[in-house]
Steps between C-alpha positions, in 0.01 A plus 500: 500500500449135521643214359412145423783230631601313258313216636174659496242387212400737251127463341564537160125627445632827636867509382357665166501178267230457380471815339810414278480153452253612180758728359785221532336246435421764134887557508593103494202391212668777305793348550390190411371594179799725398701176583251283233515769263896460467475147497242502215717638291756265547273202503381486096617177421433351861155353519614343848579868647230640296260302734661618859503821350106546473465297788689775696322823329166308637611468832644876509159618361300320756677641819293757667547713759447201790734262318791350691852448456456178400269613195785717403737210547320280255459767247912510495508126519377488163724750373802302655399197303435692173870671580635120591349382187662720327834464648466182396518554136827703570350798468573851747320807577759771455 
């Protein structure tokens, strides 16, 4: 059996990810929009959070299978700032 040092590159092309980066990257949007959903509920009277709110369930409904982390990322940047804005109104998810 051989084994790679530690030192030795590995091309990720054959390591097996890209057949499931499209299923994660699934797994996170669902996230995502689980995440907005719970927020929504708490957000009725907060027009402020409101807005980050749909701004996140647009970006987690426009990643596709060849999205990158940084596509998730600012689909949960909104969500942060709809959960700040929130926070700021001294209100807390239980």
């Amino acid at each position: 059996m051989t084994t790679l040092r530690h030192s030795a590159a590995v091309n990720r092309a054959d390591s097996g990810y890209a057949l499931t980066q499209p299923v994660d990257n699934y797994v996170l949007a669902t996230r995502v929009v689980h995440r907005a959903e719970t927020l929504l509920e708490a957000a009725a009277d907060f027009p402020q959070a409101i807005a980050h709110i749909e701004a996140g369930f647009e970006a987690a409904l426009s990643l596709t299978a060849d999205s990158t982390w940084v596509d998730v990322r600012a689909a949960r940047q909104h969500l942060d700032e709809a959960q700040a804005e929130l926070e700021r109104h001294n209100y807390r998810l239980s």
